[in-house]
ROMAR-586718 format. One record per residue (C-alpha): x, z, y; residue in one letter; residue number from 0. Coordinates in steps of 0.02 Angstrom, whole numbers, plus 50000, padded with zeros to 5 digits. Layout:
@east X; up Z; north Y; aa a; i NUM
...
END
This chain:
@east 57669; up 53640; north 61783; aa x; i 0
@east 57679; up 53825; north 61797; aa x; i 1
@east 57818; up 53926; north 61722; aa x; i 2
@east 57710; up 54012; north 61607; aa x; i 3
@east 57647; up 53873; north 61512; aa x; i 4
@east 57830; up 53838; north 61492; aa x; i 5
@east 57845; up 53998; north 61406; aa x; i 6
@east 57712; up 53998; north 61278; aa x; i 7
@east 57742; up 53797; north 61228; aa x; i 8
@east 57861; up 53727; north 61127; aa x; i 9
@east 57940; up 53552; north 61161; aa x; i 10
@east 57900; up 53433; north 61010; aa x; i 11
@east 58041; up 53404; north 60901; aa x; i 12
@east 58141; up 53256; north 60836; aa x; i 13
@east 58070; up 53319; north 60645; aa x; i 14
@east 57901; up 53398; north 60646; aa x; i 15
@east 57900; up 53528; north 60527; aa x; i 16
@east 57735; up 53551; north 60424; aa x; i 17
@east 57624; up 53716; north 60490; aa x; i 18
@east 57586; up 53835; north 60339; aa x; i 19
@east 57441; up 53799; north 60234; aa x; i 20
@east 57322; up 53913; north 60140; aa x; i 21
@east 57363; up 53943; north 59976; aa x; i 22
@east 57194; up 53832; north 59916; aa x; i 23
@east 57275; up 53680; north 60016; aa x; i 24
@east 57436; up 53740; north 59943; aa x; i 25
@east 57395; up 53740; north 59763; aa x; i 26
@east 57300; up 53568; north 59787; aa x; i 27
@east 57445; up 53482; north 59842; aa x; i 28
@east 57547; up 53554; north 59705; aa x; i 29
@east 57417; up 53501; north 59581; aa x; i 30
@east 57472; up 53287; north 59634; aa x; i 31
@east 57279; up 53245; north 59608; aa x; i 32
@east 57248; up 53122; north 59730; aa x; i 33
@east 57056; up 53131; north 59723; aa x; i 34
@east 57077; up 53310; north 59800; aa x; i 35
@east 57110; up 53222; north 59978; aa x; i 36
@east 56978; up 53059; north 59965; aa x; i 37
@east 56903; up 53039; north 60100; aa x; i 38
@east 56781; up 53211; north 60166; aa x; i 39
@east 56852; up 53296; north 60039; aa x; i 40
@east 56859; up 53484; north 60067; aa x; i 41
@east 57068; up 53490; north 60038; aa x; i 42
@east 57066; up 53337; north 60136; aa x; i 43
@east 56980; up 53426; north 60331; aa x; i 44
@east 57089; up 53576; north 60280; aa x; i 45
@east 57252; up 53473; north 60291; aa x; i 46
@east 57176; up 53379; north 60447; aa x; i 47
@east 57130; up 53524; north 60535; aa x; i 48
@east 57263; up 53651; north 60481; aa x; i 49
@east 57417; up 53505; north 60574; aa x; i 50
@east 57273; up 53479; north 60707; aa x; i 51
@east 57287; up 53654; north 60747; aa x; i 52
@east 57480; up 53686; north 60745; aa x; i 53
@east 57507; up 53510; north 60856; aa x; i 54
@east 57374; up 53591; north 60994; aa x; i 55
@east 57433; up 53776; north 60995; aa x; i 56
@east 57608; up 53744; north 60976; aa x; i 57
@east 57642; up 53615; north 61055; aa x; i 58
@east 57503; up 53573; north 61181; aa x; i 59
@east 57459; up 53387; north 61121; aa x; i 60
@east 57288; up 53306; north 61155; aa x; i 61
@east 57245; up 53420; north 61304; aa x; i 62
@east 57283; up 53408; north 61477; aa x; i 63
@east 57255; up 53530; north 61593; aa x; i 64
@east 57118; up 53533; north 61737; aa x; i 65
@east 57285; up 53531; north 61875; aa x; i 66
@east 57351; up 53380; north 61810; aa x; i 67
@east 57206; up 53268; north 61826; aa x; i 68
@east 57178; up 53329; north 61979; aa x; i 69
@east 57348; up 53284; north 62054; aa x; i 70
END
């Protein structure tokens, strides 16, 4: 593993922490209706893909790089 990717990755912690959401998401989940987040619900691929996002930027999960395959 190079340095670099050391530098712009973040190990995973003991307690994830939730990313932000966008204040849509934010006032769904405030509003406790379930049928929001059934399933392909619009509220429901934000959440998905908004924790999707954080866990493969941040933290590099789901991906592996080309080098490691290879090795």
């Amino acid at each position: 593993m190079d340095s670099n990717e050391n530098d712009t990755k973040h190990t995973f912690p003991h307690v994830y922490k939730l990313p932000q959401f966008p204040e849509t998401l934010r006032l769904a989940l405030a509003s406790q209706d379930a049928s929001a987040f059934k399933l392909r619900t619009y509220y429901r691929n934000i959440l998905i893909s908004s924790i999707y996002d954080d866990l493969t930027r941040s933290y590099n999960l789901w991906y592996v790089k080309e080098k490691r395959v290879l090795l």
